[in-house]
N, C-alpha and C positions, 0 to 999 in steps of 0.2 A: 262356698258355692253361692250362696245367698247374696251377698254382693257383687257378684259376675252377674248372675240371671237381672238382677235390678238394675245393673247397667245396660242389657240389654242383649248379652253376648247368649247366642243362640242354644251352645253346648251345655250352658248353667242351666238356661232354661229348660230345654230337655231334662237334664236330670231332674232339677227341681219337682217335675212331672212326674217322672217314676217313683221319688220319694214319696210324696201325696198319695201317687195311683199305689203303692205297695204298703206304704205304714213305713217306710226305711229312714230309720234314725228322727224323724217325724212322725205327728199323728196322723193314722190312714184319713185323707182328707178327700175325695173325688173331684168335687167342684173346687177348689182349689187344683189339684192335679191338673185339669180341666185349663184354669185360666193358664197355668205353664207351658202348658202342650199347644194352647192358642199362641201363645208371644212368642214360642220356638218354630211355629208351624208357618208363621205369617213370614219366616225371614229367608225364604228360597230366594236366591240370586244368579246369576248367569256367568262368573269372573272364575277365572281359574283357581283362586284362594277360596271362594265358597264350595266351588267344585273339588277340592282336596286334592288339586293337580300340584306336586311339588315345586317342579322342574321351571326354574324363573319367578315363580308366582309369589304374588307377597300381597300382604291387606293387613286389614287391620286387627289387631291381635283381637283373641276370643271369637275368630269368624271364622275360622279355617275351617271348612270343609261343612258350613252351617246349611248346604241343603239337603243334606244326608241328615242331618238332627232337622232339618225340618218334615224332610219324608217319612221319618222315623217317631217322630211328633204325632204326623197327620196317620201312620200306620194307630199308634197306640189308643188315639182317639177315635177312631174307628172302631175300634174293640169295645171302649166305654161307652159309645152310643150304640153298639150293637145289644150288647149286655141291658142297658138299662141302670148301670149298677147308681144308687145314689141320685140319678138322674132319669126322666123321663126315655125311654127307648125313641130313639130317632135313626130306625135302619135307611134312611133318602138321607142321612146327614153323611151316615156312614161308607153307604153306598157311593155320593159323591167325594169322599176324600178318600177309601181307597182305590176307588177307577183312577185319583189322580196319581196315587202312589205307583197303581202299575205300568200306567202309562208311563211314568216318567223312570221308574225302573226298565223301562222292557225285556222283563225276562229274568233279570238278575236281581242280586241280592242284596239287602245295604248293611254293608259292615259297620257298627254299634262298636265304637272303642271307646275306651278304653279299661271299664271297670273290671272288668273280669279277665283273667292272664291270658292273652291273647285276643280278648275283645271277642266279639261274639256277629253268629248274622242273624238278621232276620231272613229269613233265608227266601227264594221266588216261590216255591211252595207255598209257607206261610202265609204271603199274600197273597198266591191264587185260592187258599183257602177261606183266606178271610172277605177276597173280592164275590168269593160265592155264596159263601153266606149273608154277606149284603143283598146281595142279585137276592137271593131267596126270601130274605126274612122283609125286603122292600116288596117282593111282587104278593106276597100272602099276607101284608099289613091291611088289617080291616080300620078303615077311615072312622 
């Protein structure tokens, strides 16, 4: 996986993220996690291949479907500067990356494949949940 994410391919880099953010099969690293979540988060695109639209579509291998692992990026780092964990709490960081998640989810859910049998969601709850705890923990942040 390590040499996908260095290549630059979105899907490494997301996990790469959740290994760091979890301790899985690596040592639990945050700021590391952090720089993964960044290089996966920065790679939304607008083509039917990023957008995991099947039907005709084709790109370049390691992209498919790379703005869902970037949503899913910018959800997870959300969490970790919500948290503070390892890193300074920056709920305004937070706050703006997940308004961008739900906007660009509107409403729905981003399906996370493939580790787990049947792949999993983060579901539009979860991120209304998390967009509110932004909203709150930004508006009660003493300067």
């Amino acid at each position: 996986m390590k040499p996908a994410a260095e290549r630059g391919e979105p899907w490494a880099q997301l996990r790469m993220g959740v290994a760091y953010e979890l301790g899985s099969g690596v040592k639990k690293d945050i700021p590391a996690a952090i720089r993964w979540y960044q290089l996966a988060a920065s790679q939304e695109a607008d083509d039917d291949w990023a957008n995991g639209k099947l039907a005709g579509a084709t790109g370049k291998p390691g992209y498919f479907n790379q703005t869902s692992d970037a949503l899913i990026a910018k959800f997870q780092l959300a969490g970790i500067y919500l948290r503070g964990e390892d890193t300074k709490a920056n709920p305004e960081k937070a706050l703006e990356l997940i308004q961008h998640v739900s906007d660009k989810t509107r409403g729905n859910s981003l399906f996370y494949c493939c580790e787990s049998s049947g792949g999993k969601y983060i579901t539009s709850t979860q991120i209304a949940q998390r967009l509110n705890q932004a909203r709150e923990a930004s508006a009660n942040r003493v300067p």
